[in-house]
Residue, then its C-alpha position, 0 to 999 in steps of 0.5 A: x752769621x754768614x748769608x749768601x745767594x746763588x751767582x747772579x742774585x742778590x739779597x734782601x733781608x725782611x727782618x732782623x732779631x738780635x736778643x731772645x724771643x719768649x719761649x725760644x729755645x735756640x742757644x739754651x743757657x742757664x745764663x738766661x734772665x730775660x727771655x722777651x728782650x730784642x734790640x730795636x734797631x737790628x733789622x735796620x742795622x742788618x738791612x744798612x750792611x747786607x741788602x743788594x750785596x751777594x755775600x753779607x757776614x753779621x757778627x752777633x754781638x753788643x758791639x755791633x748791635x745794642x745790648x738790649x738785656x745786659x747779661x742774657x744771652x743772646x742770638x741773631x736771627x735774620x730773614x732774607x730772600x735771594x732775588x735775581x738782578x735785572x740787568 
């Protein structure tokens, strides 16, 4: 997933998920066993690789964060904000 502010700002992400959330309906699969399972540390691993910088692109994978329910799939979800930069 890619996020990008206007010239001139920068982002600021409040919170990252990374797993599913109970009764979400995104990414719908018959491979879904655990539907309560987020991994712990993805918004501060999102925030360390995307907060201050214009352009930020996350991969959402076990990879680059921690795989908090081997074998259900799983999203990203990030908030963020674009704020203007003071000179």
């Amino acid at each position: 997933m890619c996020m990008n502010c206007p010239p001139g700002q920068k982002l600021v992400l409040g919170s990252a998920i990374f797993g599913r959330k109970q009764g979400a309906s995104i990414c719908p699969s018959q491979q879904i066993f655990n539907t309560n399972c987020m991994s712990t540390t993805s918004t501060e691993k999102a925030k360390s690789v995307c907060d201050g910088k214009s352009l930020c692109c996350l991969n959402a994978n076990i990879i680059v964060f921690e795989d908090p329910s081997p074998g259900t799939y799983k999203y990203l979800e990030v908030d963020f904000a674009c704020f203007s930069i003071l000179p």
